[in-house]
CHARMM-style PDB file with segment names, atoms N, HN, CA, C and O in Angstrom:
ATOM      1  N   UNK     1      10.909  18.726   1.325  1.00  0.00      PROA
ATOM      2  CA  UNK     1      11.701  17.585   1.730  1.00  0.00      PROA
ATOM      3  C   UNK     1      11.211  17.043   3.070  1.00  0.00      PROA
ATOM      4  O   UNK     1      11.046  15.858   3.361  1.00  0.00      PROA
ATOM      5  N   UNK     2      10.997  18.179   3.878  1.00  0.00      PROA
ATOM      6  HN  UNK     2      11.132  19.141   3.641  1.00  0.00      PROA
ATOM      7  CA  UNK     2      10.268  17.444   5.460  1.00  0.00      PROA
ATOM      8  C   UNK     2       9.156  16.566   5.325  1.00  0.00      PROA
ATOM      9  O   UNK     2       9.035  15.508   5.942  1.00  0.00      PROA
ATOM     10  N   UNK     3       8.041  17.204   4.194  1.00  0.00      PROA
ATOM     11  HN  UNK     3       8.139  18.064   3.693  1.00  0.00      PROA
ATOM     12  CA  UNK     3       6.578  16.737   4.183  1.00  0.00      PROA
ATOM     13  C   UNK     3       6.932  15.150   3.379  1.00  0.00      PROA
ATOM     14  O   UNK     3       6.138  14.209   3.357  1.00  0.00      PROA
ATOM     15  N   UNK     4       8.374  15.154   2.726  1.00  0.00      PROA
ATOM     16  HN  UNK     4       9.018  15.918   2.744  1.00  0.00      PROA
ATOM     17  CA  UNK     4       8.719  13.541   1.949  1.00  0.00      PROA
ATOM     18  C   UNK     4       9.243  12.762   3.173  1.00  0.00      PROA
ATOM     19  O   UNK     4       9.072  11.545   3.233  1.00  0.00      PROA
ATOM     20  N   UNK     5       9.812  13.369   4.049  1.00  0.00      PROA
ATOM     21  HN  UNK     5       9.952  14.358   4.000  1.00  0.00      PROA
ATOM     22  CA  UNK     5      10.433  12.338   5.072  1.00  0.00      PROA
ATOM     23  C   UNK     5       9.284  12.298   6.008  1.00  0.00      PROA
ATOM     24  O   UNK     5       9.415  11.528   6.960  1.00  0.00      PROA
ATOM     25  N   UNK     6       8.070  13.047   5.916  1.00  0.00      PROA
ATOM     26  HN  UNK     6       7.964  13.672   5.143  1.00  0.00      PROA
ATOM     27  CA  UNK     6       6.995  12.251   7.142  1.00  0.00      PROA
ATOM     28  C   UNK     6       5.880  11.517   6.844  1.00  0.00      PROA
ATOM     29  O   UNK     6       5.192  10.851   7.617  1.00  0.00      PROA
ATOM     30  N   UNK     7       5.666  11.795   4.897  1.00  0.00      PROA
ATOM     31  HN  UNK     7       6.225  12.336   4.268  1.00  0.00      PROA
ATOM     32  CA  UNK     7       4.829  10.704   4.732  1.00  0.00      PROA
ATOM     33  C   UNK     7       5.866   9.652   4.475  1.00  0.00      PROA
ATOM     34  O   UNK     7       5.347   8.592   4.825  1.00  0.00      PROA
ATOM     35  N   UNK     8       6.964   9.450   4.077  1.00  0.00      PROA
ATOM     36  HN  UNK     8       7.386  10.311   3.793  1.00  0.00      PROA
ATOM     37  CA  UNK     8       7.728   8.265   3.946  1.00  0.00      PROA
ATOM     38  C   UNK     8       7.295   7.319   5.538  1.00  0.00      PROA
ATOM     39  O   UNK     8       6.686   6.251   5.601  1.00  0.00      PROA
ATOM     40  N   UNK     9       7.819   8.101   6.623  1.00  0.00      PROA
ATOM     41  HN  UNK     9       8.314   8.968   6.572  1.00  0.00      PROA
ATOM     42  CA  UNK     9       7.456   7.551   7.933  1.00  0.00      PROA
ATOM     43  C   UNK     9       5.982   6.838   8.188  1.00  0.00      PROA
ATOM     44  O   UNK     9       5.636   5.826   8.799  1.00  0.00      PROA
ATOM     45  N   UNK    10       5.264   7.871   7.412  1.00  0.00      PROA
ATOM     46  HN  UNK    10       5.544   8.693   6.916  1.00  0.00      PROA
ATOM     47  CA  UNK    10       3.852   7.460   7.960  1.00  0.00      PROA
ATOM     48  C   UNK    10       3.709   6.434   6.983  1.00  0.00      PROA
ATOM     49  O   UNK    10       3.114   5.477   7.478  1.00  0.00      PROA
ATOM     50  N   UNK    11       3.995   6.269   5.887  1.00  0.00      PROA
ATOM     51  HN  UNK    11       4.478   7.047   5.485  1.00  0.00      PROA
ATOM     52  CA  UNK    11       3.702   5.086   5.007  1.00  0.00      PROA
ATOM     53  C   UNK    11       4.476   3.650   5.515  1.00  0.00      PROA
ATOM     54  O   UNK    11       4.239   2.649   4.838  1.00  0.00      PROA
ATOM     55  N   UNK    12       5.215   3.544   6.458  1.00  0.00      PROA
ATOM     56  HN  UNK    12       5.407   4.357   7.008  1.00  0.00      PROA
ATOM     57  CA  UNK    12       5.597   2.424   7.167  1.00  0.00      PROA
ATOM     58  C   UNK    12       4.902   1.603   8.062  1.00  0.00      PROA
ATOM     59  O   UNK    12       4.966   0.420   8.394  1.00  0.00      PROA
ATOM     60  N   UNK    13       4.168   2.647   8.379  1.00  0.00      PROA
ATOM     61  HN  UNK    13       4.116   3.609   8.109  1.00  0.00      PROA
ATOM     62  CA  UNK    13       3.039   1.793   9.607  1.00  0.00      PROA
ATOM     63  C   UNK    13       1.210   1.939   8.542  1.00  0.00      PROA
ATOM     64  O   UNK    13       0.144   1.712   9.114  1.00  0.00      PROA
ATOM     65  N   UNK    14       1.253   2.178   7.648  1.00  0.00      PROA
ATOM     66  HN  UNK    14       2.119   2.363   7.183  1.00  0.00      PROA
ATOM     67  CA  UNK    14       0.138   1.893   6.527  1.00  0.00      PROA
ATOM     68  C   UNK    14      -0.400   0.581   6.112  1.00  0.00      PROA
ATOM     69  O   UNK    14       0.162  -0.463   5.782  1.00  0.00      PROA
ATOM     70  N   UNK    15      -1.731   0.941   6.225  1.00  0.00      PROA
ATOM     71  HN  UNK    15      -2.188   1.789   6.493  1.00  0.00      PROA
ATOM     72  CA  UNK    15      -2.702  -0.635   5.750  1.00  0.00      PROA
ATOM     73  C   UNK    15      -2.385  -0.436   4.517  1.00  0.00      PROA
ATOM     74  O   UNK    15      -2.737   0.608   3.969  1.00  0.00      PROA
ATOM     75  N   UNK    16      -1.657  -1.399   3.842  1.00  0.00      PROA
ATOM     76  HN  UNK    16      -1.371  -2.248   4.287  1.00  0.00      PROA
ATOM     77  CA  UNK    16      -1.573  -0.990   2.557  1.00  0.00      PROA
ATOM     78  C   UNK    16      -2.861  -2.127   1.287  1.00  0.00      PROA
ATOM     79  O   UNK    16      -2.931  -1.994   0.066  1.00  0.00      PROA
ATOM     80  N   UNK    17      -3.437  -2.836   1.905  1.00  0.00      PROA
ATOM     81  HN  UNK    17      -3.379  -2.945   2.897  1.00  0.00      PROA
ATOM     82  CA  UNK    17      -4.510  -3.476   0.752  1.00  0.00      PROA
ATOM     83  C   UNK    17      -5.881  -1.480   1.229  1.00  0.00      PROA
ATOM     84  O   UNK    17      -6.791  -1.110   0.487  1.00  0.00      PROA
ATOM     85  N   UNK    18      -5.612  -1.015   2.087  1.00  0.00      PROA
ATOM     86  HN  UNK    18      -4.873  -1.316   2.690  1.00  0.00      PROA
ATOM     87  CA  UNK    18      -6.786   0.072   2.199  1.00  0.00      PROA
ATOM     88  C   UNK    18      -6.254   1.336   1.624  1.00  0.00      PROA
ATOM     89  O   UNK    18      -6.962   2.224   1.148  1.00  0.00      PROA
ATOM     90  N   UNK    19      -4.763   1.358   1.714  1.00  0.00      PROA
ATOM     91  HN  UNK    19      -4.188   0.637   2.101  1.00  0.00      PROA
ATOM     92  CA  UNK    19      -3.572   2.519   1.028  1.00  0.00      PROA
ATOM     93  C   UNK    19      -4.036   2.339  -0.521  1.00  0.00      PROA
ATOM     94  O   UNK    19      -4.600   3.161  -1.243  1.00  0.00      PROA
ATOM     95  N   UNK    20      -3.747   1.407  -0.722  1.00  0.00      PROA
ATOM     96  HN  UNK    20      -3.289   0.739  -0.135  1.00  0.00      PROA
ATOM     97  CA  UNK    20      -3.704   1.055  -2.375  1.00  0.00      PROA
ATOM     98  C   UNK    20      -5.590   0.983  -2.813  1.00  0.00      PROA
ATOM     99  O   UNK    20      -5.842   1.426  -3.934  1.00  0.00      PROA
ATOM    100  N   UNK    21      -6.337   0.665  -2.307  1.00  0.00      PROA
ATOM    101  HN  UNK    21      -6.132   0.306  -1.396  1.00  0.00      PROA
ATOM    102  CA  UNK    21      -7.739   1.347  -2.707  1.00  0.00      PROA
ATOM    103  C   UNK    21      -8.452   2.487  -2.389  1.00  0.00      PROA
ATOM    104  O   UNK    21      -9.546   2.752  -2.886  1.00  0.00      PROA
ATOM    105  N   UNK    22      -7.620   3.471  -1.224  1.00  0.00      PROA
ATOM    106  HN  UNK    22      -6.731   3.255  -0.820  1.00  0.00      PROA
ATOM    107  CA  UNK    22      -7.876   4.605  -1.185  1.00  0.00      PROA
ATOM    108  C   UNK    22      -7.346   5.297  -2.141  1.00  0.00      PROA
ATOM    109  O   UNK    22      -8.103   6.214  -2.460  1.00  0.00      PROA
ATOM    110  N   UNK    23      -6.145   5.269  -2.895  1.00  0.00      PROA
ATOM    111  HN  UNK    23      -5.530   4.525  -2.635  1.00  0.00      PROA
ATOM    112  CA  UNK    23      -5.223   5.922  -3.696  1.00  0.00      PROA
ATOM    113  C   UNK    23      -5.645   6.030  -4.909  1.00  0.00      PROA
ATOM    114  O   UNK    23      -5.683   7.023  -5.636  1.00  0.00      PROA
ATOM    115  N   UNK    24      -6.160   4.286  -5.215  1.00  0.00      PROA
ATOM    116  HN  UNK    24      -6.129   3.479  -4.625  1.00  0.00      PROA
ATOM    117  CA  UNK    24      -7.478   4.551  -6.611  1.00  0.00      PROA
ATOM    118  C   UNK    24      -8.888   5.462  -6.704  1.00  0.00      PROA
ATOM    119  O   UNK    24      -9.456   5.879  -7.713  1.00  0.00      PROA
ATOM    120  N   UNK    25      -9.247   5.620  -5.291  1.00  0.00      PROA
ATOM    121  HN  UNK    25      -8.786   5.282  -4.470  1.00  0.00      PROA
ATOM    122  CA  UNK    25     -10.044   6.226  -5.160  1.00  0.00      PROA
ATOM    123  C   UNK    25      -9.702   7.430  -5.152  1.00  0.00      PROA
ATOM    124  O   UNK    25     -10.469   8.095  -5.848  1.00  0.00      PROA
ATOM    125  N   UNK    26      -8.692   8.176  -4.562  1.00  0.00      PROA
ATOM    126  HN  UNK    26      -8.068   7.636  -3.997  1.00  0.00      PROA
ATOM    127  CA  UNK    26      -9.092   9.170  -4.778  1.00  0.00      PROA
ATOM    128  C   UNK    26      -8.554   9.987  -6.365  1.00  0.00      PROA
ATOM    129  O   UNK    26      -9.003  11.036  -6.828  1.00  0.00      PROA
ATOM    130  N   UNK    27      -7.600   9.204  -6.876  1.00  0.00      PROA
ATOM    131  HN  UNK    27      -7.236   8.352  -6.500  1.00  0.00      PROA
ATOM    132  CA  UNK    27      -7.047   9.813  -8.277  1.00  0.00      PROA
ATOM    133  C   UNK    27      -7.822   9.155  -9.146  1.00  0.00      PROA
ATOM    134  O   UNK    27      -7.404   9.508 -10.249  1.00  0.00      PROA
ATOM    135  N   UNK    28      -8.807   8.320  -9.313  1.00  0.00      PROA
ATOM    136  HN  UNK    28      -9.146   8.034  -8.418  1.00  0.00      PROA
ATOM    137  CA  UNK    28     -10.123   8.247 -10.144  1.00  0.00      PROA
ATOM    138  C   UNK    28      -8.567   7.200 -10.993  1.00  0.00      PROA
ATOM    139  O   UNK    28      -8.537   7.459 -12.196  1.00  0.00      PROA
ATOM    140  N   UNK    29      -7.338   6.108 -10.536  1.00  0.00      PROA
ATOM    141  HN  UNK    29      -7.362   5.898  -9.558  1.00  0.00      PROA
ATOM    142  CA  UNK    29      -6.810   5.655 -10.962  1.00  0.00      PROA
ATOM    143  C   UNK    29      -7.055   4.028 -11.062  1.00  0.00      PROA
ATOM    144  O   UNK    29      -6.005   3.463 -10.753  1.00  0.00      PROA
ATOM    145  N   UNK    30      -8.088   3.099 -11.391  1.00  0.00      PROA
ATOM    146  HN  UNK    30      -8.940   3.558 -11.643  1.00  0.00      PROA
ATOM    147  CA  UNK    30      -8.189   1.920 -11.298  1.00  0.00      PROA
ATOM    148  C   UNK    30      -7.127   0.827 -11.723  1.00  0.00      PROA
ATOM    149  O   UNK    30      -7.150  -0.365 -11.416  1.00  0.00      PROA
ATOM    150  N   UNK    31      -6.193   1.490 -12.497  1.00  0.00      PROA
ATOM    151  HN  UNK    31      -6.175   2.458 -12.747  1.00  0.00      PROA
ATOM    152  CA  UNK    31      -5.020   0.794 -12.900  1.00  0.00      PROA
ATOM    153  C   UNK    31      -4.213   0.169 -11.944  1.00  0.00      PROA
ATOM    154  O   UNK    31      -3.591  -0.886 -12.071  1.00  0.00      PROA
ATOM    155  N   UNK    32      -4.297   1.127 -10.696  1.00  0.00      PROA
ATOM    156  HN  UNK    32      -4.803   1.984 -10.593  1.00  0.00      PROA
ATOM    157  CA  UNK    32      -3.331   0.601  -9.446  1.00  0.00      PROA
ATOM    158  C   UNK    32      -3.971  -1.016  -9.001  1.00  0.00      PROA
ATOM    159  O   UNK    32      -3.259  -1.861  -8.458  1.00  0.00      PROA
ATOM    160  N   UNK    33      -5.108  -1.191  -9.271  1.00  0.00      PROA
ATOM    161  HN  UNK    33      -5.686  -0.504  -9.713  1.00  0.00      PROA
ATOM    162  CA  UNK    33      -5.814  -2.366  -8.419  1.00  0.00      PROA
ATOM    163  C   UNK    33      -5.031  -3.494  -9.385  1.00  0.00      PROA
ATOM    164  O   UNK    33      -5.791  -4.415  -9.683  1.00  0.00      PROA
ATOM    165  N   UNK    34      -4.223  -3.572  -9.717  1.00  0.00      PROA
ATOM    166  HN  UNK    34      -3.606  -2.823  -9.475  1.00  0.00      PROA
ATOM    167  CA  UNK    34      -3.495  -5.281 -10.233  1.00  0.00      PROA
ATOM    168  C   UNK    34      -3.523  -6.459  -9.687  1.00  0.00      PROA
ATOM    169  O   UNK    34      -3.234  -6.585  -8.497  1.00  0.00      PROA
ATOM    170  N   UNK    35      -3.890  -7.566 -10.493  1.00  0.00      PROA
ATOM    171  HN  UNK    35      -4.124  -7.464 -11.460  1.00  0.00      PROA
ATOM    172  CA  UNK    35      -3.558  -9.081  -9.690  1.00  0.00      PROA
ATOM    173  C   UNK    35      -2.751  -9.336  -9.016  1.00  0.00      PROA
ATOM    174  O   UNK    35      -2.925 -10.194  -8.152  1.00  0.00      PROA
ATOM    175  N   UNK    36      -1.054  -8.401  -9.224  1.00  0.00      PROA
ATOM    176  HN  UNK    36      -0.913  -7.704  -9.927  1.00  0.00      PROA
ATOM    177  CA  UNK    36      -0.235  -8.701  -8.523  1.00  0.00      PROA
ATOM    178  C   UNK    36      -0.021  -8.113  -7.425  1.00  0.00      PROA
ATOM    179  O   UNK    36       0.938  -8.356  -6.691  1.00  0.00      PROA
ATOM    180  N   UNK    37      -1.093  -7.098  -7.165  1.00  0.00      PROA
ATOM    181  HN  UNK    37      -1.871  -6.901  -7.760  1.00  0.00      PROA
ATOM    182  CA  UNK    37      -1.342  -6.346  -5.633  1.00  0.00      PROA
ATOM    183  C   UNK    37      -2.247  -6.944  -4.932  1.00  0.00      PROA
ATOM    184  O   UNK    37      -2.504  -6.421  -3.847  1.00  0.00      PROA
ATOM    185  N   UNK    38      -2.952  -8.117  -5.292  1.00  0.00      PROA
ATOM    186  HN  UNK    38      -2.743  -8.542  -6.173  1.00  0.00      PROA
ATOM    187  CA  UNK    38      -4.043  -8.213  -4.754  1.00  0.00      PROA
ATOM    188  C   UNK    38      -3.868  -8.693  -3.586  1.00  0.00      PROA
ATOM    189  O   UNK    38      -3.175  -9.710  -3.582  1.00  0.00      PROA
ATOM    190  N   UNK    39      -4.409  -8.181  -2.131  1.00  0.00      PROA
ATOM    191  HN  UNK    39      -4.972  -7.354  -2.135  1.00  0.00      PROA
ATOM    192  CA  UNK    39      -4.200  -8.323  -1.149  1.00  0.00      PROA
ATOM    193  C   UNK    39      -4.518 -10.063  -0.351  1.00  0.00      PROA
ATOM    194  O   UNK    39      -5.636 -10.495  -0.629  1.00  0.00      PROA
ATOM    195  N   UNK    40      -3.852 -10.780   0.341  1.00  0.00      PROA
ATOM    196  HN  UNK    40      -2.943 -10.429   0.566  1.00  0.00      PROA
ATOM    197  CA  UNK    40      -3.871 -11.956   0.488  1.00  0.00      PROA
ATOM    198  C   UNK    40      -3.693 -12.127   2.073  1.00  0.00      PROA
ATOM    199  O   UNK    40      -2.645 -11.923   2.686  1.00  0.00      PROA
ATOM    200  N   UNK    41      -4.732 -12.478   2.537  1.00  0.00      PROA
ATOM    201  HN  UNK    41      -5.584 -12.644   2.039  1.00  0.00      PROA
ATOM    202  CA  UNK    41      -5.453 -12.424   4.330  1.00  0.00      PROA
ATOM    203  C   UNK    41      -4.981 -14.080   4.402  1.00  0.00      PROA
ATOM    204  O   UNK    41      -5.167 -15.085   3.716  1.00  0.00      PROA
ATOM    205  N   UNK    42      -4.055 -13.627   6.013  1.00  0.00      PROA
ATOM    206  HN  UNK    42      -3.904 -12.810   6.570  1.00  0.00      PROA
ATOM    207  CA  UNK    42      -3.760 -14.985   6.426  1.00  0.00      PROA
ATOM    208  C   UNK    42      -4.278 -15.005   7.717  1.00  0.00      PROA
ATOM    209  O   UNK    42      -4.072 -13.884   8.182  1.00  0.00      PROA
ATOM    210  N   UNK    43      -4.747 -15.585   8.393  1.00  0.00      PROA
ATOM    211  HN  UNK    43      -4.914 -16.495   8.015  1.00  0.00      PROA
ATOM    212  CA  UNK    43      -5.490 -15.268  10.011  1.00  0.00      PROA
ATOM    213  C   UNK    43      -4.728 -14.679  10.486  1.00  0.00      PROA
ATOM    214  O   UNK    43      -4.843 -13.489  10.781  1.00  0.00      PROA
ATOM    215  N   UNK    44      -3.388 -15.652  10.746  1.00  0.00      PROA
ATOM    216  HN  UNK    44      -3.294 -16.618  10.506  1.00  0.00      PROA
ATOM    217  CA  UNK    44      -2.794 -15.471  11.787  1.00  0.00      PROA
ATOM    218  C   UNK    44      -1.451 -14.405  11.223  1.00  0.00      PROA
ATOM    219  O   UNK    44      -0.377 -14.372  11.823  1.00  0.00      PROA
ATOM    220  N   UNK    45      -1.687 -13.716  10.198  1.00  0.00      PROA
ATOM    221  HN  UNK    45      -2.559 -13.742   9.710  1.00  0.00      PROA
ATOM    222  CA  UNK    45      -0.098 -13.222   9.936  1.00  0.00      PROA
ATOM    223  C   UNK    45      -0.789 -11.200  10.230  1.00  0.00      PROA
ATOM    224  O   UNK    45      -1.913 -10.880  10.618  1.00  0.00      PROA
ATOM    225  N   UNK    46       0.214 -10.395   9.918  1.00  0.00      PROA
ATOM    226  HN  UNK    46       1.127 -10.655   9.603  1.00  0.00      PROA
ATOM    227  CA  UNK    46      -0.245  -9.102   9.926  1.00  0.00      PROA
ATOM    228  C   UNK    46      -0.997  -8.700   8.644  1.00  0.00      PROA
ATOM    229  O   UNK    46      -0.667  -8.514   7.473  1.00  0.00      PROA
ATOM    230  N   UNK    47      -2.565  -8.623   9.603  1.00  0.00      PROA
ATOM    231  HN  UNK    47      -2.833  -8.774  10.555  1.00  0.00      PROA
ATOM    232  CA  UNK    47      -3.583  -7.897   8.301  1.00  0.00      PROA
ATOM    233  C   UNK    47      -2.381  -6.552   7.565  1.00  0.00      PROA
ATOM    234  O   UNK    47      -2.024  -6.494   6.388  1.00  0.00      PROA
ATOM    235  N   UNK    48      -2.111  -5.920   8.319  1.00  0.00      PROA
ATOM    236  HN  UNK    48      -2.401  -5.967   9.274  1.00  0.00      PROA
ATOM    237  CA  UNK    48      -1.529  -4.490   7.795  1.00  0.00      PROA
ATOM    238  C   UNK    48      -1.047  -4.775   6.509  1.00  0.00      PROA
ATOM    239  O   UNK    48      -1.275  -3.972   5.604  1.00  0.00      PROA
ATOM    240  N   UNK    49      -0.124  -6.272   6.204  1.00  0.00      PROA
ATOM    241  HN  UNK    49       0.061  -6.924   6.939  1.00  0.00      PROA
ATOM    242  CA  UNK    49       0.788  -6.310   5.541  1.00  0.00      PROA
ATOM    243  C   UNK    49      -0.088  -6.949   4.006  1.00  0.00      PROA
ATOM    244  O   UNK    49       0.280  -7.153   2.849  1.00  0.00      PROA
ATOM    245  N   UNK    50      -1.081  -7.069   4.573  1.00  0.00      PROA
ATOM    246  HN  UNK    50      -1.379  -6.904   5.513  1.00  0.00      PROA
ATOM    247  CA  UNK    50      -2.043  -8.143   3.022  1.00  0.00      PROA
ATOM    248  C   UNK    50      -1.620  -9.186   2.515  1.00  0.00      PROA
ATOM    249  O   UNK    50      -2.214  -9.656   1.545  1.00  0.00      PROA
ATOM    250  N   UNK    51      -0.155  -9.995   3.198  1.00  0.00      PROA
ATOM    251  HN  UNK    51       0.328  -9.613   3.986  1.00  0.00      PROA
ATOM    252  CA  UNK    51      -0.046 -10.892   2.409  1.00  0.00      PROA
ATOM    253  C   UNK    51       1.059 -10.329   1.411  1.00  0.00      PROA
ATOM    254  O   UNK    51       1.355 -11.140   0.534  1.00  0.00      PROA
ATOM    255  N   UNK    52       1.730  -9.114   1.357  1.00  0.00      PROA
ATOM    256  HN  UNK    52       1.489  -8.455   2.070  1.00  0.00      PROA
ATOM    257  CA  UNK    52       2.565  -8.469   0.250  1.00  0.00      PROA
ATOM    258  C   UNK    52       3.973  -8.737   1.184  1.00  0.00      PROA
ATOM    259  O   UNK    52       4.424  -8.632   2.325  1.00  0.00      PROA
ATOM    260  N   UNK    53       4.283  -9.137  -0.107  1.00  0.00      PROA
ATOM    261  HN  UNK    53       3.917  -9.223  -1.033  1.00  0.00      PROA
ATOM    262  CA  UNK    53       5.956  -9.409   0.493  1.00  0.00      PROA
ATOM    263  C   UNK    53       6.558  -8.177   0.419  1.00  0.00      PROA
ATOM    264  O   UNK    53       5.872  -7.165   0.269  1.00  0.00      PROA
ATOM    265  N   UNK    54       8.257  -8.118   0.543  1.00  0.00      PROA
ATOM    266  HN  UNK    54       8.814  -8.939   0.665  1.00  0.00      PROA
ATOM    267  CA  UNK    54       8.569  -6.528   0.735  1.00  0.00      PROA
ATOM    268  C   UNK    54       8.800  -5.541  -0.401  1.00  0.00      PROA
ATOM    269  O   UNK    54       8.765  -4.318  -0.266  1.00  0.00      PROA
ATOM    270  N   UNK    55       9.002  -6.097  -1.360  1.00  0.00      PROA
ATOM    271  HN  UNK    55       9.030  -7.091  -1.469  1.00  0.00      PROA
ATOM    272  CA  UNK    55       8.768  -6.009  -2.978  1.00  0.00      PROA
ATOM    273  C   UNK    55       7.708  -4.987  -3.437  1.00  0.00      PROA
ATOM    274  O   UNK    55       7.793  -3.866  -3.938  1.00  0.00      PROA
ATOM    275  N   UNK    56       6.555  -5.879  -3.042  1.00  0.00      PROA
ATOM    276  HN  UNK    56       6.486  -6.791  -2.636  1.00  0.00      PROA
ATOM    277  CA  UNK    56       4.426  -5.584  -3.677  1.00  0.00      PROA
ATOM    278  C   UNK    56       4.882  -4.128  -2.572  1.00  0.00      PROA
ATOM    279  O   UNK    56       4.830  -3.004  -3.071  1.00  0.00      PROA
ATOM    280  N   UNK    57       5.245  -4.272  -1.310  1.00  0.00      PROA
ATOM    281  HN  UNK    57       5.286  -5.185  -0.904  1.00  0.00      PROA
ATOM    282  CA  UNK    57       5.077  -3.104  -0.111  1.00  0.00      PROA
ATOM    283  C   UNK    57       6.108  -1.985  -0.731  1.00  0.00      PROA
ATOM    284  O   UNK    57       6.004  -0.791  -0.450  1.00  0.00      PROA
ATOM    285  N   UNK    58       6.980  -2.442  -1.492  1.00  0.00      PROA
ATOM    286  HN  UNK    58       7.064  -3.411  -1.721  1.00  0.00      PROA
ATOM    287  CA  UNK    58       7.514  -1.231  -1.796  1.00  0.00      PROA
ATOM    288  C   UNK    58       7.044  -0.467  -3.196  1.00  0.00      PROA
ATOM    289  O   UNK    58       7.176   0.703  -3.552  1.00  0.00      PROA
ATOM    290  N   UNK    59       6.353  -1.786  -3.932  1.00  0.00      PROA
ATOM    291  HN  UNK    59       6.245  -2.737  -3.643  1.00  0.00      PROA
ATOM    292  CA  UNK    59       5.425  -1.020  -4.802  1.00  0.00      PROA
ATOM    293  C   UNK    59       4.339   0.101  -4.401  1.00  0.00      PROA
ATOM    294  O   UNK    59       4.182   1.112  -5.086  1.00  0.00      PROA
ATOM    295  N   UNK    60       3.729  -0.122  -3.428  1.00  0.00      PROA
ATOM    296  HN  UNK    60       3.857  -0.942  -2.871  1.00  0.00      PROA
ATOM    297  CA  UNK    60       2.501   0.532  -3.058  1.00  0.00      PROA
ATOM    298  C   UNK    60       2.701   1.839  -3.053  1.00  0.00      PROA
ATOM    299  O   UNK    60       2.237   2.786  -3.689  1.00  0.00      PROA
ATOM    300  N   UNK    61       4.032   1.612  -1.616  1.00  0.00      PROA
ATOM    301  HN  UNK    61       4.408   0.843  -1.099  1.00  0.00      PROA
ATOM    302  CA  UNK    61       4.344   2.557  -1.319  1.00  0.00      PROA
ATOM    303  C   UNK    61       5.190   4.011  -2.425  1.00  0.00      PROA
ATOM    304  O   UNK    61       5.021   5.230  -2.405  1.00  0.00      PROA
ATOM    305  N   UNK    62       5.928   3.277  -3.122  1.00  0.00      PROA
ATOM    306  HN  UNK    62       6.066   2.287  -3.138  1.00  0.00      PROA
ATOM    307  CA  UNK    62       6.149   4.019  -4.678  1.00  0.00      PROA
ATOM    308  C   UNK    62       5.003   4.484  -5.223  1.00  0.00      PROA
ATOM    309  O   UNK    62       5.146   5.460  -5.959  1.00  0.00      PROA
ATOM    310  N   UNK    63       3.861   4.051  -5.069  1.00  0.00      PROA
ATOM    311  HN  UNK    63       3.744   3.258  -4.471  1.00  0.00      PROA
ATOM    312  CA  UNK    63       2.651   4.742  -5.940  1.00  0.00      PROA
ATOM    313  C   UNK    63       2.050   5.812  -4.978  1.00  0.00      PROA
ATOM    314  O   UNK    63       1.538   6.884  -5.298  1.00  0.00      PROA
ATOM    315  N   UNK    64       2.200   5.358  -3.891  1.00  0.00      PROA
ATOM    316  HN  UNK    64       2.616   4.486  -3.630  1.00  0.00      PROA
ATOM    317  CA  UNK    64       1.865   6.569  -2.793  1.00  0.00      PROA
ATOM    318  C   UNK    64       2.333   8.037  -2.891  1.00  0.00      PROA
ATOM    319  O   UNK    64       1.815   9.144  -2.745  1.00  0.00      PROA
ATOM    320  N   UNK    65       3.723   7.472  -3.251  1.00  0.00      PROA
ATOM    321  HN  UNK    65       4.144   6.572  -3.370  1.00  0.00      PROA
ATOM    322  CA  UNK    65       4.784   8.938  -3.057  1.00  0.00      PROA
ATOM    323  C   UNK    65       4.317   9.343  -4.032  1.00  0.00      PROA
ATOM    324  OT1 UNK    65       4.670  10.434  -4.479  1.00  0.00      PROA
TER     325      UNK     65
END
């Protein structure tokens, strides 16, 4: 339960367009890479966030856990 409440934490401050292609990478899972994840770069907004509203971010993060 501790090790769920500190990656939960640590998955809050996560690059998640690099979360979500490390995650394929390492479970040999290409399925995760979807159109509807696909990460979307605005200059001026937070790279961290890709462009994912809080929805796509809570998807990721669900595939993380």
């Amino acid at each position: 339960m501790k090790d769920l409440v500190f990656l939960e934490r640590a998955l809050d401050d996560a690059h998640f367009p690099a979360l979500l292609v490390s995650l394929s990478h390492i479970t040999g899972n290409i399925d995760q890479l979807r159109d509807d994840l696909k990460p979307v770069y605005d200059f001026f907004a937070d790279g961290r966030l890709g462009g994912y509203s809080e929805a796509q971010q809570a998807q990721v993060k669900a595939l993380a856990l």
